[in-house]
DSSP file (Angstrom, degrees, kcal/mol; ACC not computed):
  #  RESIDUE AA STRUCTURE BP1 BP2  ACC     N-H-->O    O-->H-N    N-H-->O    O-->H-N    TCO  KAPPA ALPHA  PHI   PSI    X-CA   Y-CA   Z-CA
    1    1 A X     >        0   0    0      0, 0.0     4,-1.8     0, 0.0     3,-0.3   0.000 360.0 360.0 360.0 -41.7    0.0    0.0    0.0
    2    2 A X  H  >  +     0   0    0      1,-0.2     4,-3.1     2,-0.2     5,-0.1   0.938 360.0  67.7 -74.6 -32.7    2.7    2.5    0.5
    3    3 A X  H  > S+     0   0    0      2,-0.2     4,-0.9     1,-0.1    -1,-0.2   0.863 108.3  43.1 -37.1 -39.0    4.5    1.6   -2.4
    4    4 A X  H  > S+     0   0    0     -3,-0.3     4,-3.9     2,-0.2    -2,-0.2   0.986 108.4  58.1 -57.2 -73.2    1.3    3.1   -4.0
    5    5 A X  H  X S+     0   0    0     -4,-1.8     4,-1.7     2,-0.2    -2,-0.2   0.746 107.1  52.0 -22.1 -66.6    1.3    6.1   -1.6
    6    6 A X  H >X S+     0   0    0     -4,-3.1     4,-1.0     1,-0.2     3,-0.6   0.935 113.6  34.9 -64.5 -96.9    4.6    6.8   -2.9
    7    7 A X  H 3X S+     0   0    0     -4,-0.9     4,-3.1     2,-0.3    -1,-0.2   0.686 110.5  59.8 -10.4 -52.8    4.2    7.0   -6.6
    8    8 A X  H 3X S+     0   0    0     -4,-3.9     4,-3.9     1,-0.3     5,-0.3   0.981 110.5  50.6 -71.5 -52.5    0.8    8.4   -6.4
    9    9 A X  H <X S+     0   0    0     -4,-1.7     4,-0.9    -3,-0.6    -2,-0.3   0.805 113.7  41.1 -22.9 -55.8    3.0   11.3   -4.4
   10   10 A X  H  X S+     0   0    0     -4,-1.0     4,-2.2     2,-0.1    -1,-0.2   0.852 108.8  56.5 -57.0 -38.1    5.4   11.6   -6.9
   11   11 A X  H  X S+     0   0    0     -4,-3.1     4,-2.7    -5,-0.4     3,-0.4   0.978 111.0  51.3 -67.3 -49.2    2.8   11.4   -9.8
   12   12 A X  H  < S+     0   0    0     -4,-3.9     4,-0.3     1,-0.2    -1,-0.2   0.686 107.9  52.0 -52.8 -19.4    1.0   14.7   -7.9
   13   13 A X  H  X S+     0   0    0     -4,-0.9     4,-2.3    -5,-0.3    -1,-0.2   0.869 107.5  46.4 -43.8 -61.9    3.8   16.3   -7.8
   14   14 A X  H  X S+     0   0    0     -4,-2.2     4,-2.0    -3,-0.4    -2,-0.2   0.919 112.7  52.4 -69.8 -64.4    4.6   15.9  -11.4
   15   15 A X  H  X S+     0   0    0     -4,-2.7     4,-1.4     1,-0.2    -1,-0.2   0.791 108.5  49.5 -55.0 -23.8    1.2   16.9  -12.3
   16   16 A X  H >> S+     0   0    0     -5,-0.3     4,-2.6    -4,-0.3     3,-1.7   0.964 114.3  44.0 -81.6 -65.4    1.3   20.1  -10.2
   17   17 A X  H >X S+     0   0    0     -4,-2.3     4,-2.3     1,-0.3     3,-2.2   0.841 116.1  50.4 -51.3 -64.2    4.7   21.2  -11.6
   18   18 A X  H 3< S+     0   0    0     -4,-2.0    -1,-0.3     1,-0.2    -2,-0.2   0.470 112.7  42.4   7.5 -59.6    3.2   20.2  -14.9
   19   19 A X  H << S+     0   0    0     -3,-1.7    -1,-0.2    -4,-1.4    -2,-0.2   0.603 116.0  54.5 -89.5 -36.2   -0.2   22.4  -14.3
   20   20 A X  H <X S+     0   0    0     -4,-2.6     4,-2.3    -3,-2.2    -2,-0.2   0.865 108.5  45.7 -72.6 -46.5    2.3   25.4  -12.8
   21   21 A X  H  X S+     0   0    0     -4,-2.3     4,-1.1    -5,-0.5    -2,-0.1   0.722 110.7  52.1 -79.6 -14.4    4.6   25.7  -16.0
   22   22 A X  H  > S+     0   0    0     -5,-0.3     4,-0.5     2,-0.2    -1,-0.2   0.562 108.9  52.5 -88.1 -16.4    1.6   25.7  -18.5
   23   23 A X  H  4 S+     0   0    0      2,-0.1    10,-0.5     1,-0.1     3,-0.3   0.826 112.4  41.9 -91.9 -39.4    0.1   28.4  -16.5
   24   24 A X  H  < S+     0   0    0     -4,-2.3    11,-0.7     1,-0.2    -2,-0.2   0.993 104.7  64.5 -73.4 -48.3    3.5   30.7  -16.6
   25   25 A X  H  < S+     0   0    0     -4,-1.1    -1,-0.2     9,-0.1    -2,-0.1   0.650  75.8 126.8 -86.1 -28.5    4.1   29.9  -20.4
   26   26 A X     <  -     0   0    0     -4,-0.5     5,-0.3    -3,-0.3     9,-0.2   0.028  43.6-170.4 -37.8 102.8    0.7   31.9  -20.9
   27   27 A X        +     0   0    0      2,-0.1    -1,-0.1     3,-0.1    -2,-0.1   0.560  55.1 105.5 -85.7   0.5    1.7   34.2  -23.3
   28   28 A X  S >  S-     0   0    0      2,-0.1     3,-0.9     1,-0.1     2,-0.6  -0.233  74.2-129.8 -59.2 174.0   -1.7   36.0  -22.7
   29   29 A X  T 3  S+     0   0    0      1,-0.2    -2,-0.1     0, 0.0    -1,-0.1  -0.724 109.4  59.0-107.6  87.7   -1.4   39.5  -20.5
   30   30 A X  T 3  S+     0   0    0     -2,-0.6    -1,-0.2    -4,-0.1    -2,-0.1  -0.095  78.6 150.1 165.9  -4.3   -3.8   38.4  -18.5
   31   31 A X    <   -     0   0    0     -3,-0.9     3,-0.1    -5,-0.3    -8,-0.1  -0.337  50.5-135.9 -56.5 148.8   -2.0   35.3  -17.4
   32   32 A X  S    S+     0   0    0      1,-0.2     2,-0.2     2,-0.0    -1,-0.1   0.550  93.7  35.3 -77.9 -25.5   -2.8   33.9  -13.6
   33   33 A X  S    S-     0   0    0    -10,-0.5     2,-0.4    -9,-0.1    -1,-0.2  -0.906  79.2-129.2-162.6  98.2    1.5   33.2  -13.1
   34   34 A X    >   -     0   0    0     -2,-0.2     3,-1.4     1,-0.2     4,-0.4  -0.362  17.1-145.8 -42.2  89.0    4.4   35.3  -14.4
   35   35 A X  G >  S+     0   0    0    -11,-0.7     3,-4.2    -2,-0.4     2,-0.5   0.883  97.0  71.4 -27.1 -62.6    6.9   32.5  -16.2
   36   36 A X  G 3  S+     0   0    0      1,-0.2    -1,-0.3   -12,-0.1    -2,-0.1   0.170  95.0  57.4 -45.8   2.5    9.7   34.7  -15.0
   37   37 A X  G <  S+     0   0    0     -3,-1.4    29,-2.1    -2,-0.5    -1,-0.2   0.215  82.7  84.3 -29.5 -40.2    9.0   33.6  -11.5
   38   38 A X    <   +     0   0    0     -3,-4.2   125,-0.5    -4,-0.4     2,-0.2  -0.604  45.3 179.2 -98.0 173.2    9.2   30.4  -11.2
   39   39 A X  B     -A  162   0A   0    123,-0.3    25,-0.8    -2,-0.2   123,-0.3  -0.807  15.0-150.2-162.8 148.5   11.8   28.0  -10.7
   40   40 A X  E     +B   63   0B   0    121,-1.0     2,-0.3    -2,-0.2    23,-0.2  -0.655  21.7 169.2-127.6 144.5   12.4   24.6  -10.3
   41   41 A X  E     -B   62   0B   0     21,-2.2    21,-1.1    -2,-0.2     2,-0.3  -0.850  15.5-155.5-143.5 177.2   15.3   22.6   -8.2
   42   42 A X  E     +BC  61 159B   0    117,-1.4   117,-1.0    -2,-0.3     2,-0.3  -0.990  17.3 161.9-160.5 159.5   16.6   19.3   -6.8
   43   43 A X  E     -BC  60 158B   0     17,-1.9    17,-5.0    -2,-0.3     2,-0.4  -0.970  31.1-121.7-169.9 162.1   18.9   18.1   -3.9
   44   44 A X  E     -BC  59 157B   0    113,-1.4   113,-0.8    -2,-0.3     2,-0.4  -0.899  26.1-173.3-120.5 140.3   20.3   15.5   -1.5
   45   45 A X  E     -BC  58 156B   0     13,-3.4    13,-2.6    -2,-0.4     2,-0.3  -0.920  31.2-121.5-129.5 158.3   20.3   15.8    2.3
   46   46 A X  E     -BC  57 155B   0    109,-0.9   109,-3.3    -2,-0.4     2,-0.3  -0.937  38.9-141.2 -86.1 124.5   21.8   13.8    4.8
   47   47 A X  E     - C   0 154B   0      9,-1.7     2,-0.3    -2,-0.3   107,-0.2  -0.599  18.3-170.9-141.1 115.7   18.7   12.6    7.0
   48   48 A X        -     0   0    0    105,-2.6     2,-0.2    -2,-0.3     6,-0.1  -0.810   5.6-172.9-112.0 166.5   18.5   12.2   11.2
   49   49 A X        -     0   0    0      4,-0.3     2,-0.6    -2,-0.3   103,-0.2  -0.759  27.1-115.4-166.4 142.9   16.2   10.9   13.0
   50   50 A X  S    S+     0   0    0    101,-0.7     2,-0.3    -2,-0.2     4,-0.1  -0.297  77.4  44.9 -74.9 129.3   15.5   10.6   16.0
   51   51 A X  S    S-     0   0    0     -2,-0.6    -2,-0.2     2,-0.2     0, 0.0  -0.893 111.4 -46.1 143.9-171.6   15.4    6.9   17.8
   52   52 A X  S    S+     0   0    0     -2,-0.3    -2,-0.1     2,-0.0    -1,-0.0   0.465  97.9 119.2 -71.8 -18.4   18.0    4.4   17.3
   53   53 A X        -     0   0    0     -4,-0.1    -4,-0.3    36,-0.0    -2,-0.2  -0.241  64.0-115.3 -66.4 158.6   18.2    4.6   13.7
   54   54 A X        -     0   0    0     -6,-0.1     2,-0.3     1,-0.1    -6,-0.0  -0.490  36.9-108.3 -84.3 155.5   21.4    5.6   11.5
   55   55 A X        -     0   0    0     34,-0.1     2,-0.3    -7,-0.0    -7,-0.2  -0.601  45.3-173.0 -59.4 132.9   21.2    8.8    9.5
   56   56 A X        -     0   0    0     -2,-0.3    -9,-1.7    31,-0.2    33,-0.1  -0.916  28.6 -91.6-150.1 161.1   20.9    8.0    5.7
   57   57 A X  E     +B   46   0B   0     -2,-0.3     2,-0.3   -11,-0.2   -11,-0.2  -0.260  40.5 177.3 -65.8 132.6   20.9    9.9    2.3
   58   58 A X  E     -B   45   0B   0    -13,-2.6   -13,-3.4    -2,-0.1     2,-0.3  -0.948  11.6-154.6-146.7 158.9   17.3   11.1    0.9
   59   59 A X  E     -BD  44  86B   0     27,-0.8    27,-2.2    -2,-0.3     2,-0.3  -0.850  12.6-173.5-129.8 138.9   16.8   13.3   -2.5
   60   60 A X  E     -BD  43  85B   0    -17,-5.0   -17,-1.9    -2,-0.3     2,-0.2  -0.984  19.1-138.5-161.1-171.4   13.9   15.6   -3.4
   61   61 A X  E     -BD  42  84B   0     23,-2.1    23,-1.1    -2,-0.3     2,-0.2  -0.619  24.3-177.6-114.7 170.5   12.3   17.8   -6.2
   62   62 A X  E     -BD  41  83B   0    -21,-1.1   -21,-2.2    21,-0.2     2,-0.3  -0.923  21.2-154.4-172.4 176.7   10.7   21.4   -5.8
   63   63 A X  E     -BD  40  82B   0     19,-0.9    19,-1.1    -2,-0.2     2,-0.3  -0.784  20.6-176.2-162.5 133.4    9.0   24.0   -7.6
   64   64 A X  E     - D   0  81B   0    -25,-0.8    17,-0.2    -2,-0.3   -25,-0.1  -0.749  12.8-168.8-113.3-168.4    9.2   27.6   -6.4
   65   65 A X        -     0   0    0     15,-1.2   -27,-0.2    -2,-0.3   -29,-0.0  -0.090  25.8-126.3-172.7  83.0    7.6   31.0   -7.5
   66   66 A X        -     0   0    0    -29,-2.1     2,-0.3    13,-0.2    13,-0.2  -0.250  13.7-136.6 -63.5 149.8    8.8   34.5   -6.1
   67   67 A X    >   +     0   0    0     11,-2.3     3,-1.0     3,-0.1    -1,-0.1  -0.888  22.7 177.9-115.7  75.2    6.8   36.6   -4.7
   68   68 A X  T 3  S+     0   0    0      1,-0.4    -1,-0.1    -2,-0.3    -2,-0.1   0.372  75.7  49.9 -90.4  -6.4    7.2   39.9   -5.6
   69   69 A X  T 3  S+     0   0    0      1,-0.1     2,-0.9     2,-0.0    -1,-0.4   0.695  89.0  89.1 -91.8  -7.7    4.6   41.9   -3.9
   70   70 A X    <   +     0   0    0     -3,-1.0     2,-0.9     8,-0.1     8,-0.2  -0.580  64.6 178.9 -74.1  93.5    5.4   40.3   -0.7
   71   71 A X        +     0   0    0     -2,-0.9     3,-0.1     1,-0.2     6,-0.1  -0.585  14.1 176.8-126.0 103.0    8.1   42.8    0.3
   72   72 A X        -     0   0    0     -2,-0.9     2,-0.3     1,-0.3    -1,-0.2   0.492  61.3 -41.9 -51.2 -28.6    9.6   42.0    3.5
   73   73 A X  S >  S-     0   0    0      3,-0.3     3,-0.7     0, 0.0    -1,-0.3  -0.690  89.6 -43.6 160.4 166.1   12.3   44.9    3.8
   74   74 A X  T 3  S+     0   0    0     -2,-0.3     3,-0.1     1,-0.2    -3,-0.0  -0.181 130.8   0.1 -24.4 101.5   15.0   46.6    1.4
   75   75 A X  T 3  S+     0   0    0      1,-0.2     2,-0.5    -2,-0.1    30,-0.2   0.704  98.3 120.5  70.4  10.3   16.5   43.7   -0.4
   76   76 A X    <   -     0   0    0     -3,-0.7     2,-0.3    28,-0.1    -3,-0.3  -0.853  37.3-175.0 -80.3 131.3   14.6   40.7    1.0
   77   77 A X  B     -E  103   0B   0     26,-1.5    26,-1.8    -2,-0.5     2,-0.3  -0.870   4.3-164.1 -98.5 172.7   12.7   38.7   -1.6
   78   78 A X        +     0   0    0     -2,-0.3   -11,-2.3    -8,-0.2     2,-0.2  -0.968  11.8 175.7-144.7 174.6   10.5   36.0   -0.6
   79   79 A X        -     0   0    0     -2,-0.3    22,-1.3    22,-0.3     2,-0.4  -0.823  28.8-126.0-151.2-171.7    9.0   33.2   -2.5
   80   80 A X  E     - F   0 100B   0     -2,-0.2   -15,-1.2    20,-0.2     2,-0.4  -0.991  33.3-161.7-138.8 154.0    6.7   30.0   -1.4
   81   81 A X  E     -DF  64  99B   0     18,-1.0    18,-3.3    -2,-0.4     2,-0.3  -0.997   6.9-154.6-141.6 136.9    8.3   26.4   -2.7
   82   82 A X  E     +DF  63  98B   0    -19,-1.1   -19,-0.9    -2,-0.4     2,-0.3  -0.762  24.4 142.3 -69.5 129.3    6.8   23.2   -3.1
   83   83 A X  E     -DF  62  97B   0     14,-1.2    14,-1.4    -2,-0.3     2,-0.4  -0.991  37.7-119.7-167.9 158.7    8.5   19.7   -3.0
   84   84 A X  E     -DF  61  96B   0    -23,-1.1   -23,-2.1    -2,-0.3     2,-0.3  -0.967  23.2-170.3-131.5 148.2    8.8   16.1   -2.3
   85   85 A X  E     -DF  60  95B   0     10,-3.3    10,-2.3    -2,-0.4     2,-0.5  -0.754  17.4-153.2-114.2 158.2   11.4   14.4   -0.5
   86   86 A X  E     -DF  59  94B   0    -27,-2.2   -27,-0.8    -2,-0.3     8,-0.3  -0.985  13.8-154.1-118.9 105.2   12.4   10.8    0.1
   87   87 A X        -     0   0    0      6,-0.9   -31,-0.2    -2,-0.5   -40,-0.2   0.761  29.5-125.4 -68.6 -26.4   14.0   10.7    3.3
   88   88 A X        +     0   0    0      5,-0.6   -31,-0.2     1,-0.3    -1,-0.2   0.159  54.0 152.3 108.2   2.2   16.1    7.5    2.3
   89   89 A X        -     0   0    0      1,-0.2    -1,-0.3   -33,-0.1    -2,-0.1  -0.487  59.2-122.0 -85.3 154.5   15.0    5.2    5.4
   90   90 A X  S    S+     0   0    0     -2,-0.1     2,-0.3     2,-0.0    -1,-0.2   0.388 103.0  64.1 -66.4  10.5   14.9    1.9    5.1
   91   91 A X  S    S-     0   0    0      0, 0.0     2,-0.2     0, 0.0    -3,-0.1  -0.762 114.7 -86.5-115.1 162.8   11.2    2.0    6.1
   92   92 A X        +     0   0    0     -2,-0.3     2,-0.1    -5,-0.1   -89,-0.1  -0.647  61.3 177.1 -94.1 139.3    9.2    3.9    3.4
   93   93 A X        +     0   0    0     -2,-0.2    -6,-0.9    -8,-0.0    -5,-0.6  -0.869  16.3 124.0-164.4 125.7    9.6    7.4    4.6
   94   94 A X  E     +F   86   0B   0     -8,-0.3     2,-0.4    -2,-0.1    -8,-0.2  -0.829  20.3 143.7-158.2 100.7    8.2   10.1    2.6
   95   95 A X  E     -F   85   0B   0    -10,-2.3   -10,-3.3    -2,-0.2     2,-0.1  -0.975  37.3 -95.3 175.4 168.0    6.2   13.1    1.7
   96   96 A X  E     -F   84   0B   0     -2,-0.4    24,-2.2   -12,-0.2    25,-1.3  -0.428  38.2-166.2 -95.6-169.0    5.3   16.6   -0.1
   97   97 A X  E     -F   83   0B   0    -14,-1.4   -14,-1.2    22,-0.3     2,-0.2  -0.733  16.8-147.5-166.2 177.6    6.0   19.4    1.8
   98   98 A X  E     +F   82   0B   0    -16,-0.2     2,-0.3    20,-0.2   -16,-0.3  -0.806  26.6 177.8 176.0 111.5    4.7   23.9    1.4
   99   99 A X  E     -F   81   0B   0    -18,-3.3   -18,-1.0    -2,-0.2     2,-0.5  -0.967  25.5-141.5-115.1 158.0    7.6   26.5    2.8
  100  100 A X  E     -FG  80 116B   0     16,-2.8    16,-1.7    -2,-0.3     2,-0.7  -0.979  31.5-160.6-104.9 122.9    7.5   30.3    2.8
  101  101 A X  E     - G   0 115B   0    -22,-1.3     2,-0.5    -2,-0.5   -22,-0.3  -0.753  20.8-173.9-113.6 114.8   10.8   31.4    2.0
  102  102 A X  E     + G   0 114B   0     12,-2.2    12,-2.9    -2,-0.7     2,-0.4  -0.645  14.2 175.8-103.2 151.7   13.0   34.7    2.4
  103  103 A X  E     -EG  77 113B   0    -26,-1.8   -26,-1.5    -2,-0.5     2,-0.2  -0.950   5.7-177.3-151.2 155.7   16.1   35.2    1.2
  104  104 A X        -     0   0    0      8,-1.6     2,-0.3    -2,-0.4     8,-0.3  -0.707  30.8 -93.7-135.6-174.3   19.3   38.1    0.8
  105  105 A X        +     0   0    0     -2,-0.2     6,-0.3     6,-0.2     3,-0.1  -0.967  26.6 176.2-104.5 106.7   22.2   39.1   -0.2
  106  106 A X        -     0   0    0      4,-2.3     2,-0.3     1,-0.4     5,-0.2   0.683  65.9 -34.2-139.9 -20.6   24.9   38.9    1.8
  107  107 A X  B >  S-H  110   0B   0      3,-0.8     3,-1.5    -3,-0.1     2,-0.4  -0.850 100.5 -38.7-171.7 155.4   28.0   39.9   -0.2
  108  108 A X  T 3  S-     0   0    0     -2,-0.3    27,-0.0     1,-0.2    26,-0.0   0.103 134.4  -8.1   6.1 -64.5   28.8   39.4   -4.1
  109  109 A X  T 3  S+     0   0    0     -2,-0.4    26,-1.4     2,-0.1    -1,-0.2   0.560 118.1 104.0-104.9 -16.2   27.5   35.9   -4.9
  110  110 A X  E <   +HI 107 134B   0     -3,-1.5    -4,-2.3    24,-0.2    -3,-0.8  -0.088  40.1 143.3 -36.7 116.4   26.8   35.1   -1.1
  111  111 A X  E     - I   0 133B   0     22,-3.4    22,-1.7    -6,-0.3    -6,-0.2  -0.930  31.6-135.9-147.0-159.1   23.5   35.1    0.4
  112  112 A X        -     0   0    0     -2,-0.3    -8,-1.6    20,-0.3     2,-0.4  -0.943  15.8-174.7-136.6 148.0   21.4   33.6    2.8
  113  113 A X  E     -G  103   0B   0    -10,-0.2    18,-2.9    -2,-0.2     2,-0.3  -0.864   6.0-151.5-163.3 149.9   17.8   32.3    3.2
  114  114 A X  E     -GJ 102 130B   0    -12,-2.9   -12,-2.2    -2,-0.4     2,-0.4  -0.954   3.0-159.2-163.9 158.4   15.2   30.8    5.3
  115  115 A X  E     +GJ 101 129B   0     14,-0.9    14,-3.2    -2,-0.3     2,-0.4  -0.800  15.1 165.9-127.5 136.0   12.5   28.9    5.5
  116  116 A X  E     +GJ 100 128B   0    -16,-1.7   -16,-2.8    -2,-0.4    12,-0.3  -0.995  34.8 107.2-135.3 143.3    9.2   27.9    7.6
  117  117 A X  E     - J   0 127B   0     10,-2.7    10,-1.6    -2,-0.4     2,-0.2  -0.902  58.0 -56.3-174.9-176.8    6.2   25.9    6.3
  118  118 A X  E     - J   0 126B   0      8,-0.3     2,-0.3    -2,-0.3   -20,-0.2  -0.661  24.0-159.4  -4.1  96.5    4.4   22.6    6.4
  119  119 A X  E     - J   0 125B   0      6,-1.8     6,-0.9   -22,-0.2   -22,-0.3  -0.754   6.4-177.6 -95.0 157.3    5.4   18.7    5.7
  120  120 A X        +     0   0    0    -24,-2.2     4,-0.2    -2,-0.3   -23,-0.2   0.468  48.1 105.8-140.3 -12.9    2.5   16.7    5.0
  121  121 A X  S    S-     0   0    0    -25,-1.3     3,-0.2     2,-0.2   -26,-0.2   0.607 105.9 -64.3 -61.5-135.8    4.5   13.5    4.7
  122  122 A X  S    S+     0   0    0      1,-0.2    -1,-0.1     2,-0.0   -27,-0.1   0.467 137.7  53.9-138.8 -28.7    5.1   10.3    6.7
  123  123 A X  S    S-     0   0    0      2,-0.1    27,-0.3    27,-0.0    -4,-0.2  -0.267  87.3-176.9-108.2  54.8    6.9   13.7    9.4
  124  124 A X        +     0   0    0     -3,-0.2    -4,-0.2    -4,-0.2     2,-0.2  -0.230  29.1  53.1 -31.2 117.6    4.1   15.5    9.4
  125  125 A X  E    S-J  119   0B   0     -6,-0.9    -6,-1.8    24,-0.1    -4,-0.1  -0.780  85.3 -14.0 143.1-179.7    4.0   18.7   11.0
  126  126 A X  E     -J  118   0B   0     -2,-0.2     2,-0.3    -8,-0.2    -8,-0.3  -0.264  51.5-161.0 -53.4 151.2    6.1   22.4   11.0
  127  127 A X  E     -J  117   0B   0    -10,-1.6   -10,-2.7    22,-0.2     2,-0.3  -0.974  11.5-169.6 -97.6 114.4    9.2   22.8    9.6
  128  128 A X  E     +J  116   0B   0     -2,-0.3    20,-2.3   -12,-0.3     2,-0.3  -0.900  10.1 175.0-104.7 132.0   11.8   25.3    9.9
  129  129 A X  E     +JK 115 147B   0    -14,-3.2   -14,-0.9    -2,-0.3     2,-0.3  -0.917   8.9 175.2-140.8 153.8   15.1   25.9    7.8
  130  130 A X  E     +JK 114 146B   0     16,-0.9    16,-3.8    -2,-0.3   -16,-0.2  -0.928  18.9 128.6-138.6 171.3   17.6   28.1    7.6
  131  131 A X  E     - K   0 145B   0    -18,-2.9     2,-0.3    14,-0.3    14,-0.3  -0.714  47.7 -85.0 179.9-136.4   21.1   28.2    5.2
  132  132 A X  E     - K   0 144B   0     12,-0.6    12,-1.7   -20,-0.2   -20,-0.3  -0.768  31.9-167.4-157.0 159.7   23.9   30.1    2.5
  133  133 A X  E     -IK 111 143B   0    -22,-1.7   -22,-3.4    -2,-0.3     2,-0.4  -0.878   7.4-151.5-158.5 145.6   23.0   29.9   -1.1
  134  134 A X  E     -IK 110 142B   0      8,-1.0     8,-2.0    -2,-0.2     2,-0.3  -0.994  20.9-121.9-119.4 117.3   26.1   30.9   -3.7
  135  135 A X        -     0   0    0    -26,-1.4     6,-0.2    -2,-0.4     3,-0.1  -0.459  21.9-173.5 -36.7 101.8   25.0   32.4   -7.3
  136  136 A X        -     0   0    0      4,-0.4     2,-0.2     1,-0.4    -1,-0.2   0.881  65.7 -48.9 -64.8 -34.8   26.2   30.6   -9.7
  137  137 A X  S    S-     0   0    0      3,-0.7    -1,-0.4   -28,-0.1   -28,-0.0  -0.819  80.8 -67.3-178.0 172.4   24.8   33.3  -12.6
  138  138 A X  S    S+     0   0    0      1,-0.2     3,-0.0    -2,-0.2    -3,-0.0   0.558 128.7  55.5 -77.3  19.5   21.8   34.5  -12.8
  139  139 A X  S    S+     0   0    0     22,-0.1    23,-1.8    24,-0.0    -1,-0.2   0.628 105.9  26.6 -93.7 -50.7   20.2   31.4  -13.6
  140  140 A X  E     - L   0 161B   0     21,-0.2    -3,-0.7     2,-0.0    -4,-0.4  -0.568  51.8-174.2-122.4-164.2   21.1   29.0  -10.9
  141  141 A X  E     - L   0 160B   0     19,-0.7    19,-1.9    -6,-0.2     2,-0.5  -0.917  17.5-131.4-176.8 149.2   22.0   28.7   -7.6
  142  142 A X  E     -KL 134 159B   0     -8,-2.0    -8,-1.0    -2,-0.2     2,-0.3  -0.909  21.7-154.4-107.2 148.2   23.2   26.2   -4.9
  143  143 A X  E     -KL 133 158B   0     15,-3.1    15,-0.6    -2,-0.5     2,-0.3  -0.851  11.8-168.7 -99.2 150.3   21.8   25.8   -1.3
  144  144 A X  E     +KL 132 157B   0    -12,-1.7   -12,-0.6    -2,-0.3     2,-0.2  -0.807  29.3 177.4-129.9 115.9   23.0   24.6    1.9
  145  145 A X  E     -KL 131 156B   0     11,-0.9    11,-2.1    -2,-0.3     2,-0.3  -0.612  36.8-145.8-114.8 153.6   20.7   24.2    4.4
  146  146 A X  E     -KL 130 155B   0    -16,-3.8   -16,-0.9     9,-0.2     2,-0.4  -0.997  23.0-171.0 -85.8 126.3   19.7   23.3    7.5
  147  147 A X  E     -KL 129 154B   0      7,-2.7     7,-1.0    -2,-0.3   -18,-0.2  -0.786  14.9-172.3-152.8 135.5   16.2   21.7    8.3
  148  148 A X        +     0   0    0    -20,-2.3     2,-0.3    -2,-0.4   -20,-0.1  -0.177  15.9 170.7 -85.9 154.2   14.1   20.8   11.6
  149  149 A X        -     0   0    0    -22,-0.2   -22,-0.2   -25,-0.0   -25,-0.1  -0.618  58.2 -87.1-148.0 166.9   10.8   18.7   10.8
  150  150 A X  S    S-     0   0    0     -2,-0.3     3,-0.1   -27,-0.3   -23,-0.1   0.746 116.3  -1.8 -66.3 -60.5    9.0   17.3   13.9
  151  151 A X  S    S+     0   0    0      1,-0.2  -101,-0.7  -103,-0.1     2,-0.6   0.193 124.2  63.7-146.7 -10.0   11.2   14.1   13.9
  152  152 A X        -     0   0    0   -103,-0.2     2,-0.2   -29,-0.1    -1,-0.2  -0.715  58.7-164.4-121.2  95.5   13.3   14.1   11.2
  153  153 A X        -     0   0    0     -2,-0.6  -105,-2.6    -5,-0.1     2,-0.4  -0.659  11.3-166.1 -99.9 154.3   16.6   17.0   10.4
  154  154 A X  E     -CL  47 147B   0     -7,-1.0    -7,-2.7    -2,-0.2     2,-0.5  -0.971  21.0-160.4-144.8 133.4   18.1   17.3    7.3
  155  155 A X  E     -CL  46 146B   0   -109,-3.3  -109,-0.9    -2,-0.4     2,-0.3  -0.926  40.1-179.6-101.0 151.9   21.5   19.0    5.9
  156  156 A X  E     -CL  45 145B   0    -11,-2.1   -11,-0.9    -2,-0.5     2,-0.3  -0.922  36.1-148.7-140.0-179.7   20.8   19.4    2.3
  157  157 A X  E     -CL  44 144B   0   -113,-0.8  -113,-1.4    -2,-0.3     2,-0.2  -0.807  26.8-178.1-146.1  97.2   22.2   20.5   -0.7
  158  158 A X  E     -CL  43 143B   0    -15,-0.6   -15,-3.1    -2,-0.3     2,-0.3  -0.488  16.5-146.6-102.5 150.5   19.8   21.8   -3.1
  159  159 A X  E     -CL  42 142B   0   -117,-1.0  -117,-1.4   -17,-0.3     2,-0.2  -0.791  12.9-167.5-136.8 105.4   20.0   23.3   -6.8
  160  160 A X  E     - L   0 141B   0    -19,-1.9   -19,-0.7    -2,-0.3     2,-0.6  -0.489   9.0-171.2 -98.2 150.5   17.9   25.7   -7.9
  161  161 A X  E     - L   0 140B   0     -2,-0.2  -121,-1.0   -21,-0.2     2,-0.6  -0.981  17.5-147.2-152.7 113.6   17.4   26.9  -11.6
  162  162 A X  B      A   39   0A   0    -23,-1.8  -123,-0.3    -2,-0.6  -124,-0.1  -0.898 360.0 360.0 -97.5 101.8   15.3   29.9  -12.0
  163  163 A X              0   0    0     -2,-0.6  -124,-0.2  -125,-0.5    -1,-0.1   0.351 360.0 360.0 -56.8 360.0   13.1   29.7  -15.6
């Protein structure tokens, strides 16, 4: 049954990013979602949890969209991102997840960012993140994060690719 659970998660995923990128591509002026907005990223954490178990490798995908009337201070942006992660334990462990995120600059390709939101997965409950991100160009970017979930913490290393 979770083997389903999992797929059918990924497959909602897919359809959402899917649903997101046909709505930015809308070359009407009257489109619902600015293309120039979005961006889409993927990454590997190292995975705790708390109990007796070993820490293990987990991957996930995401979907963001800055949010440019949301103006937070002088040089803040913020955005909200979307994802699912596979925590990598050996028990199917699993789930999408909702952050609000702000982020700066913090000196020539340096910045830093953080993050609060929702997990909806198999660690249900809040989440809180914070981390560095280096500009690669103005196209990508890497992260390194930290992030708390209920029962589960994650270093990760994310890559983000701004459409």
């Amino acid at each position: 049954m979770q083997f389903f659970q999992h797929k059918l998660a990924i497959l909602v995923f897919a359809a959402s990013t899917t649903v997101f990128a046909n709505l930015a591509q809308a070359e009407s002026h009257n489109a619902l979602l600015d293309k120039n907005k979005f961006s889409i990223g993927a990454g590997i954490s190292n995975n705790s949890i708390s109990g007796p178990a070993s820490d293990e490798t987990g991957f996930q995908f995401f979907g963001a969209y800055q949010l440019d009337q949301v103006n937070v201070m002088a040089g803040v942006k913020s955005s909200v991102e979307f994802g699912y992660m596979d925590y990598g334990f050996r028990q199917d462990s699993d789930g999408l997840w909702a952050t609000y995120v702000v982020d700066g600059l913090i000196s020539g390709d340096l910045g830093w960012l953080a993050r609060a939101g929702v997990d909806f997965g198999d660690d249900s409950g809040l989440m809180v993140g914070a981390g560095l991100a280096y500009y690669l160009d103005q196209r990508s970017t890497l992260r390194f994060e930290y992030v708390i979930r209920d029962d589960i913490d994650s270093l990760q290393v994310n890559y983000l690719f701004h459409l």
